[in-house]
SETOR-367256 format. One record per residue (C-alpha): residue number from 1; residue in three letters; z negated, y negated, x negated. Coordinates in Angstrom, 3 decimals. Layout:
BEGIN
   seq   type         zz         yy         xx
   NUM    ALA          Z          Y          X
...
This chain:
BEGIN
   seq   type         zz         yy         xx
     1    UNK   -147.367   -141.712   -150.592
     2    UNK   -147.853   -138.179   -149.695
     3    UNK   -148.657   -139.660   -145.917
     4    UNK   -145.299   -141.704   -145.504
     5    UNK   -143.234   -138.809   -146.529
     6    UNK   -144.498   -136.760   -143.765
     7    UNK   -145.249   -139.299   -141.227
     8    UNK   -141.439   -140.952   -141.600
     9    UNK   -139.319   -139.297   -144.174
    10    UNK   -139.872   -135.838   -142.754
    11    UNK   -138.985   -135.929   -139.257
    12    UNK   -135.993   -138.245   -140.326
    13    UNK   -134.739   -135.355   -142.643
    14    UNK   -135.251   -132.754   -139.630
    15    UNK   -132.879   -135.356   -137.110
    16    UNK   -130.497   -135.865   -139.947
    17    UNK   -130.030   -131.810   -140.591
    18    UNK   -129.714   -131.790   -136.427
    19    UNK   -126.771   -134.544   -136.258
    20    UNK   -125.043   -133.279   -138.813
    21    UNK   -125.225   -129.740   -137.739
    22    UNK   -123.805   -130.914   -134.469
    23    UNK   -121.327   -133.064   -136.298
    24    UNK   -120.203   -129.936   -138.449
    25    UNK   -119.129   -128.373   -134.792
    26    UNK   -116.411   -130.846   -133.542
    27    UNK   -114.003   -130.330   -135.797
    28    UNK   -114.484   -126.528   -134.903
    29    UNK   -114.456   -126.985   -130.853
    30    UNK   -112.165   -123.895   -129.398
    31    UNK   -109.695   -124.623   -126.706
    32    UNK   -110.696   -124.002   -122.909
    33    UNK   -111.698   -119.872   -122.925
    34    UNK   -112.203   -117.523   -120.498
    35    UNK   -115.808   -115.739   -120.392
    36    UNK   -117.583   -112.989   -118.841
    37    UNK   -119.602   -113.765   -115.490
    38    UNK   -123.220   -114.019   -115.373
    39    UNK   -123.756   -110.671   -114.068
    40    UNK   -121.713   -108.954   -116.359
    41    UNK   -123.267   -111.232   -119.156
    42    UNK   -126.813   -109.852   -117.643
    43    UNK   -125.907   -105.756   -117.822
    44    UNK   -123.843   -106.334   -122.015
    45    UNK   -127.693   -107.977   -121.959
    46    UNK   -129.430   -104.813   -121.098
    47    UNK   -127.183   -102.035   -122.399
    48    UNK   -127.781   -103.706   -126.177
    49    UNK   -131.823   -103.320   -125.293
    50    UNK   -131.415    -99.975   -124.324
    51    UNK   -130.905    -99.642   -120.728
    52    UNK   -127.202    -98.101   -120.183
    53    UNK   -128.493    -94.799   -119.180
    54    UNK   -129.815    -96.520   -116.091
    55    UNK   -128.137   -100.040   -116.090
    56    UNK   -127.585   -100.633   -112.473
    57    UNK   -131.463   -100.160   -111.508
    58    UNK   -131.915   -102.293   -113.922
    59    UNK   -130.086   -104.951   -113.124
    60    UNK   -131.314   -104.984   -109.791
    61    UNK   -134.887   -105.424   -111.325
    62    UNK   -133.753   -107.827   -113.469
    63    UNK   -132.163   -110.356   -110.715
    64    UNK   -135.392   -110.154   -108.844
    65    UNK   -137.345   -110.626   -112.280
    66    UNK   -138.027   -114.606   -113.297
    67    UNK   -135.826   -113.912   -116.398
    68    UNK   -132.922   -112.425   -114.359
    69    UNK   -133.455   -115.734   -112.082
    70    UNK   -134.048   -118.190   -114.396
    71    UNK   -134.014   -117.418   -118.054
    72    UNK   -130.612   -115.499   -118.295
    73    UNK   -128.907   -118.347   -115.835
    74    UNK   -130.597   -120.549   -118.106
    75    UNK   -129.352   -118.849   -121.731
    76    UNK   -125.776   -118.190   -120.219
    77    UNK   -125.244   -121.934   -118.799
    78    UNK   -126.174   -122.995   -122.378
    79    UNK   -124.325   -120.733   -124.050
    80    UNK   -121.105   -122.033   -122.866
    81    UNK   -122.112   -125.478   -123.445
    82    UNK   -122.476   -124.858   -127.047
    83    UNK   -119.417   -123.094   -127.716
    84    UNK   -117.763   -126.633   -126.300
    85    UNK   -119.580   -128.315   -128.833
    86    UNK   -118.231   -126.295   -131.738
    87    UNK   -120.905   -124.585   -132.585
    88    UNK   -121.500   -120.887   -133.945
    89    UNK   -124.881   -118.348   -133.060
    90    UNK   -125.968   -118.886   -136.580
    91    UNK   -125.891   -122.977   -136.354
    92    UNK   -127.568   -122.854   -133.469
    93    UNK   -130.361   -120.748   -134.269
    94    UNK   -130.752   -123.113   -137.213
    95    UNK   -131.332   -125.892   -134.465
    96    UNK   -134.256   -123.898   -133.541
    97    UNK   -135.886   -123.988   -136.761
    98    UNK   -135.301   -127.428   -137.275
    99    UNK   -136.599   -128.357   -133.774
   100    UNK   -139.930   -125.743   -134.751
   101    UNK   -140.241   -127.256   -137.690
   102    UNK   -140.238   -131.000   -135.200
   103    UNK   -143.142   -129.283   -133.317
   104    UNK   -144.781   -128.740   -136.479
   105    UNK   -144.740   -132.347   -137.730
   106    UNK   -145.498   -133.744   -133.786
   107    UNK   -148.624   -131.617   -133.307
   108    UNK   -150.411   -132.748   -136.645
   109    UNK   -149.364   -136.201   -135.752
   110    UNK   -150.402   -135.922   -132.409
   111    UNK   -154.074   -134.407   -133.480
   112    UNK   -154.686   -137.703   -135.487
   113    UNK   -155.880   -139.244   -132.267
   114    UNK   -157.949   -136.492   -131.894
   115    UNK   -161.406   -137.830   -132.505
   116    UNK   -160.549   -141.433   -131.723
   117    UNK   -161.638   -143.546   -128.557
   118    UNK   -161.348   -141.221   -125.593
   119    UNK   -160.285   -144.258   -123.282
   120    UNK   -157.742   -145.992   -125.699
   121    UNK   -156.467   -144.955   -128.982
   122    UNK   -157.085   -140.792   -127.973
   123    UNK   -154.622   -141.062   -124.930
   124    UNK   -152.057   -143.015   -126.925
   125    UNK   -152.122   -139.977   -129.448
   126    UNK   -152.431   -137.218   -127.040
   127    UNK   -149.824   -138.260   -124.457
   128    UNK   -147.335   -136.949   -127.414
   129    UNK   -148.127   -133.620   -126.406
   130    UNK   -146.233   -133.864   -123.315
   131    UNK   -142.981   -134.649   -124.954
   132    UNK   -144.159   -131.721   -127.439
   133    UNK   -144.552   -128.955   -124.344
   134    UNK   -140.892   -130.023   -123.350
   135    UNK   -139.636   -129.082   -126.492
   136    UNK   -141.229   -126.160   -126.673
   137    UNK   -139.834   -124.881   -123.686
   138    UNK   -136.799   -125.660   -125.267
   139    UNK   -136.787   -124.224   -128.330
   140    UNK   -137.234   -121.540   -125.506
   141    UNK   -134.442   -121.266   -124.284
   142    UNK   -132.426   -121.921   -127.519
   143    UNK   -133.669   -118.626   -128.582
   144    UNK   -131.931   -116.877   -126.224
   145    UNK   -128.563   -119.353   -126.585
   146    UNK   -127.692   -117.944   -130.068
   147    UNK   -127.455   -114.423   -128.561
   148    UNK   -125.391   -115.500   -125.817
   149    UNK   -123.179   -117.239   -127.889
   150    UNK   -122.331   -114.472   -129.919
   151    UNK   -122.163   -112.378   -126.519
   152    UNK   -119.862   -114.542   -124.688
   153    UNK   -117.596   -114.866   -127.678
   154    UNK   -117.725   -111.178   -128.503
   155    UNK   -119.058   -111.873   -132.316
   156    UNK   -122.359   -109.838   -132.162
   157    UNK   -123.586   -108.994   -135.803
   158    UNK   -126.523   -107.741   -137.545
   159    UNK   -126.441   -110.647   -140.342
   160    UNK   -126.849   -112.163   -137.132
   161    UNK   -129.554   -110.626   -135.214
   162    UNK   -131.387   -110.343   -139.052
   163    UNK   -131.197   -114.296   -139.022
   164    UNK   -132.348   -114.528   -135.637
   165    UNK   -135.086   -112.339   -136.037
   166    UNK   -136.012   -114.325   -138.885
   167    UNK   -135.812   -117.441   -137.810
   168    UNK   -138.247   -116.091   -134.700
   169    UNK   -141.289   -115.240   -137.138
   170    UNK   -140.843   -118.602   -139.066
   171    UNK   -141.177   -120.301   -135.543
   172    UNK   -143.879   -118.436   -134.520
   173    UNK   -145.663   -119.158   -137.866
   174    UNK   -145.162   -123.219   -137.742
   175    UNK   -145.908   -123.229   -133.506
   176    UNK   -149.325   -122.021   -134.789
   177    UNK   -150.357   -122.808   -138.200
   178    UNK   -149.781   -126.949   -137.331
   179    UNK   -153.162   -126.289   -135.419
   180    UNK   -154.902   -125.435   -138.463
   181    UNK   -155.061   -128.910   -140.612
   182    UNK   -156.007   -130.475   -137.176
   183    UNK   -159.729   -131.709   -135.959
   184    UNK   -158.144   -129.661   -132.306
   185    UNK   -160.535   -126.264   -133.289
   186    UNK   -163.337   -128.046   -135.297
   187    UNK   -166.689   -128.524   -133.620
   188    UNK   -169.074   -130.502   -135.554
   189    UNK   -170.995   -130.739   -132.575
   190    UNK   -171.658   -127.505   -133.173
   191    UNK   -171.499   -126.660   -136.288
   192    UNK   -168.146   -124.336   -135.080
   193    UNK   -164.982   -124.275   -136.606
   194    UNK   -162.393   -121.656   -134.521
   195    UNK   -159.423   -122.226   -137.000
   196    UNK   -160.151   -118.709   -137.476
   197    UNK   -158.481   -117.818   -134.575
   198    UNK   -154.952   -119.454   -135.429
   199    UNK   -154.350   -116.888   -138.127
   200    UNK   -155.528   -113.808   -136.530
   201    UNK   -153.338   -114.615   -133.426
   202    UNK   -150.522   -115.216   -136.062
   203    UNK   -151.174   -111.468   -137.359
   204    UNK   -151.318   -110.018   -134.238
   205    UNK   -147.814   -111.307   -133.450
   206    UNK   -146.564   -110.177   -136.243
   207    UNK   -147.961   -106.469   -135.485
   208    UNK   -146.865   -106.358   -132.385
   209    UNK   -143.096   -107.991   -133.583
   210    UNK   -143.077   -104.865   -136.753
   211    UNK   -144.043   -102.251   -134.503
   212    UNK   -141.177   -103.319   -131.975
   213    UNK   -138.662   -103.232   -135.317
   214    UNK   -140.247    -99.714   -136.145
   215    UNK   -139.936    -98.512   -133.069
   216    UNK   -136.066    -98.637   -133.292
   217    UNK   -136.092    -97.707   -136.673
   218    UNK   -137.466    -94.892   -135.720
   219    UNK   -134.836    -93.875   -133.166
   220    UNK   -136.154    -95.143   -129.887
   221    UNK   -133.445    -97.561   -128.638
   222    UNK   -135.077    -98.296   -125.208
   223    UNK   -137.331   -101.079   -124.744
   224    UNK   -139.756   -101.985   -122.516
   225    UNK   -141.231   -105.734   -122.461
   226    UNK   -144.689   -106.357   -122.201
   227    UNK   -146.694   -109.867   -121.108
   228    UNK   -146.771   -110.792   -125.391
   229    UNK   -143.164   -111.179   -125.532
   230    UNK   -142.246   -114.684   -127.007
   231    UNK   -140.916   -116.162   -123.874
   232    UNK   -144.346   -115.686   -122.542
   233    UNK   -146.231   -117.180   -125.759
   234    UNK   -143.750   -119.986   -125.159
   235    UNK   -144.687   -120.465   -121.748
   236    UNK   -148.799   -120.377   -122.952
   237    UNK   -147.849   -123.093   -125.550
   238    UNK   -145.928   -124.955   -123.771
   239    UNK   -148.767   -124.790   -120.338
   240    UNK   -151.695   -126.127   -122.799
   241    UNK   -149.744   -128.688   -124.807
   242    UNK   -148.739   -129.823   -120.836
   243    UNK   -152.515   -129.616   -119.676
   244    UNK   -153.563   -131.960   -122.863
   245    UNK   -150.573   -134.238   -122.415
   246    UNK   -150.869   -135.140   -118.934
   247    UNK   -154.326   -136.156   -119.245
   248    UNK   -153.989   -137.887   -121.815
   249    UNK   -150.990   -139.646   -120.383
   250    UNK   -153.014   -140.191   -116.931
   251    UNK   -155.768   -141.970   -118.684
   252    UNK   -153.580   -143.779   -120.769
   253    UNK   -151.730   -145.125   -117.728
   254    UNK   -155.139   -145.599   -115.772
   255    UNK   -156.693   -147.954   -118.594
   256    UNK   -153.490   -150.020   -118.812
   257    UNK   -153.903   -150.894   -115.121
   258    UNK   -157.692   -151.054   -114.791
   259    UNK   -159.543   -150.956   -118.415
   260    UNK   -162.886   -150.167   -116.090
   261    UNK   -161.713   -147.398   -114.725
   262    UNK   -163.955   -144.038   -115.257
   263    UNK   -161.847   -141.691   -112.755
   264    UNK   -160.445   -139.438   -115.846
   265    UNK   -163.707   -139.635   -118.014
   266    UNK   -165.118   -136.425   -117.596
   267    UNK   -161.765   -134.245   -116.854
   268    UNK   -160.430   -135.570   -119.546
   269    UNK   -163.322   -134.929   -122.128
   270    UNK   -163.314   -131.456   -121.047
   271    UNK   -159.619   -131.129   -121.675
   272    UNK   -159.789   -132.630   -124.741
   273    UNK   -163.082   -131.190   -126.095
   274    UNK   -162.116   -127.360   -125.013
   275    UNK   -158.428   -126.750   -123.639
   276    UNK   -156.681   -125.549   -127.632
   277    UNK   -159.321   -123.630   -127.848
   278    UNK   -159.047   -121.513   -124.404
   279    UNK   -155.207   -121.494   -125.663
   280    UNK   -155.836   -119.730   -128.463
   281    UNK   -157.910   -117.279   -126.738
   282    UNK   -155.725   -116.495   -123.841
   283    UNK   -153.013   -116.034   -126.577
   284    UNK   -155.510   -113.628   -128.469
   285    UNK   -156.278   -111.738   -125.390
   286    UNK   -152.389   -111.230   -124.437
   287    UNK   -151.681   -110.297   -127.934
   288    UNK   -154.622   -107.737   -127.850
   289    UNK   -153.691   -106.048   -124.773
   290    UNK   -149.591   -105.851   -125.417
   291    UNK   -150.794   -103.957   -128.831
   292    UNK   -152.593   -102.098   -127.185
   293    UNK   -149.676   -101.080   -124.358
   294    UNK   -147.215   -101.247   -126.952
   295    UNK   -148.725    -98.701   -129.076
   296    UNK   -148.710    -96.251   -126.156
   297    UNK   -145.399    -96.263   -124.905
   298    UNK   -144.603    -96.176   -128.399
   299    UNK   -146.691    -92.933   -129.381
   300    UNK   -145.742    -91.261   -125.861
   301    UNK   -142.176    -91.782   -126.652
   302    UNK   -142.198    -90.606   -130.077
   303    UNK   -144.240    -87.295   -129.302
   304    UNK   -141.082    -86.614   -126.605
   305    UNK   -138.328    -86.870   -129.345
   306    UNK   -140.328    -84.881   -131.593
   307    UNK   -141.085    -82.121   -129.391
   308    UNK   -137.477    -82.398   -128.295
   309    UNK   -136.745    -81.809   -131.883
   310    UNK   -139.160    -78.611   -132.504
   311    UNK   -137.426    -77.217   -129.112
C-alpha cells in the first residue's frame, strides 16, 4: 500500500498542485506592461547584492561572466513569460518546490533499477535520469524567475526573499537526501556504504548558506560568489544525473537494435558502479573549499569594519 502511494498517488498530487497553481494565474493575467531592459534588469540585479558603489565595473564583468550571458538572459526571458501567465514570485517559487519535490520521487524510482540486469531492465530504469538532469537544470533557472518577477514588476519583499530562501534549503535537502534510501552509494562488493557522504555534503551547504545570511546580518552588504553557489551545485547534479542517463539510454537503445551487442558493457558498468559516488565527492570538495574562501573574505571584511569602528 505504502508502495502505490508513492509510486502513483504521489507524483499525481505534485502535477495536480502544479496545474492548479498555473490555473490559479489566468484569471489574474495583467494587461500588456512595459518592463525594464535586460541591462538595466542586470545592474537593479547587482545593486540589491551589494555592488552600487562600483556597479558599472561590474556589469561589465558580469556580461562577460556565463551568468551575465546566459543565466540572467535566461531568468529575465522567463520572468516575463510568467507574469503573462498570471502568476506571482511567491507561486512560482512554490513551482520549484513542487518540481524538487518531482526530483525527489524520480531519483528513488529511478535507483530501483539499480542492481537489476545491466543490459536490460538497468537501462530501462536509469535512462530516467536524463529526463531528471533536465529538470534539474530547470528548477535552475526557476530559482532565479521568482526574483525577477518581483524585479520586473517592482514588488520586491522580504516575506518574499524569506520564502525564497526557504524554499532553497528545502530543495537542497530533497536534491540530496533521495540518494540516501537508494542501492546508488551501497557497495556490498565491498562491504562500503558512502551514504555517509549525502548528509555531510547536506551540512556543509547549509554552513556555507548561514554564514552567507550572517554575513549580512552582520552588516556586510557586499557579496562575493564563490564556485559552491547553488547554480553551480545545480550544474554538478544536473552533469552526473546526465552522465548516468545517457548511458543508460545508449545501452538501452543499443540492445533494442542488436541484443548481442557488448559495445557499452564496460563504460557503462563503470558509470553505473562509480559515477554518484564521484558526484558526491566533487560536491564535497567544492563545498569544502568555498567554506574555506568564504570564511576569509568574511573574517577580512569584518576585521575592516571593526577597525573602522575603533578609528
Amino acid at each position: 500500500m505504502t508502495e502505490i502511494l508513492f509510486s502513483l498517488v504521489f507524483p499525481l498530487v505534485l502535477l495536480l498542485i502544479l496545474i492548479i497553481i498555473f490555473i490559479s494565474g489566468i484569471s489574474k493575467r495583467s494587461p500588456k506592461q512595459e518592463f525594464m531592459t535586460r541591462d538595466e534588469f542586470i545592474k537593479d540585479w547587482l545593486k540589491d547584492h551589494g555592488q552600487a558603489h562600483k556597479l558599472d565595473e561590474q556589469f561589465v564583468q558580469m556580461k562577460k561572466d556565463p551568468a551575465g550571458l546566459l543565466y540572467m538572459p535566461l531568468t529575465y526571458g522567463g520572468a516575463k513569460f510568467f507574469i503573462k501567465c498570471g502568476l506571482s514570485p511567491n507561486k512560482v517559487s512554490f513551482m520549484n518546490l513542487i518540481l524538487s519535490f518531482l526530483i525527489f520521487w524520480g531519483v528513488i524510482m529511478a535507483s530501483a533499477g539499480h542492481t537489476l540486469d545491466l543490459i536490460t531492465q538497468q537501462p530501462l530504469y536509469g535512462s530516467w535520469f536524463f529526463a531528471l538532469a533536465i529538470l534539474v537544470l530547470f528548477t535552475g533557472i526557476v530559482d532565479g524567475i521568482d526574483g525577477a518577477i518581483a524585479r520586473l514588476l517592482d514588488i520586491k519583499s522580504k516575506t518574499g526573499a524569506w520564502l525564497d530562501n526557504v524554499i532553497d534549503r528545502v530543495s537542497d535537502i530533497l536534491m540530496l537526501v533521495c540518494l540516501v534510501p537508494t542501492s546508488l552509494l551501497v557497495y556490498p562488493a565491498y562491504g562500503l556504504d558512502f551514504t555517509w557522504i549525502v548528509w555531510t555534503n547536506i551540512y556543509l551547504i547549509f554552513i556555507y548558506e548561514y554564514m552567507r545570511a550572517r554575513h549580512e546580518g552582520l552588516g556586510l552588504h557586499e557579496t562575493k560568489p564563490f564556485i559552491g553557489e547553488r547554480i553551480t551545485r545545480i550544474i554538478v547534479i544536473a552533469t552526473f544525473f546526465v552522465m548516468y542517463g545517457v548511458s543508460s539510454l545508449a545501452t538501452l537503445l543499443t540492445n533494442l537494435i542488436n541484443p548481442s551487442a557488448t559495445i557499452w558493457n564496460a563504460s557503462h558498468t563503470w558509470i553505473t558502479t562509480w559515477a554518484m559516488l564521484i558526484y558526491q565527492i566533487s560536491l564535497l570538495v567544492i563545498m569544502i573549499l568555498s567554506i574555506i574562501l568564504f570564511a576569509k573574505y568574511i573574517w577580512k571584511n569584518l576585521k575592516k569594519i571593526e577597525n573602522f569602528d575603533v578609528e
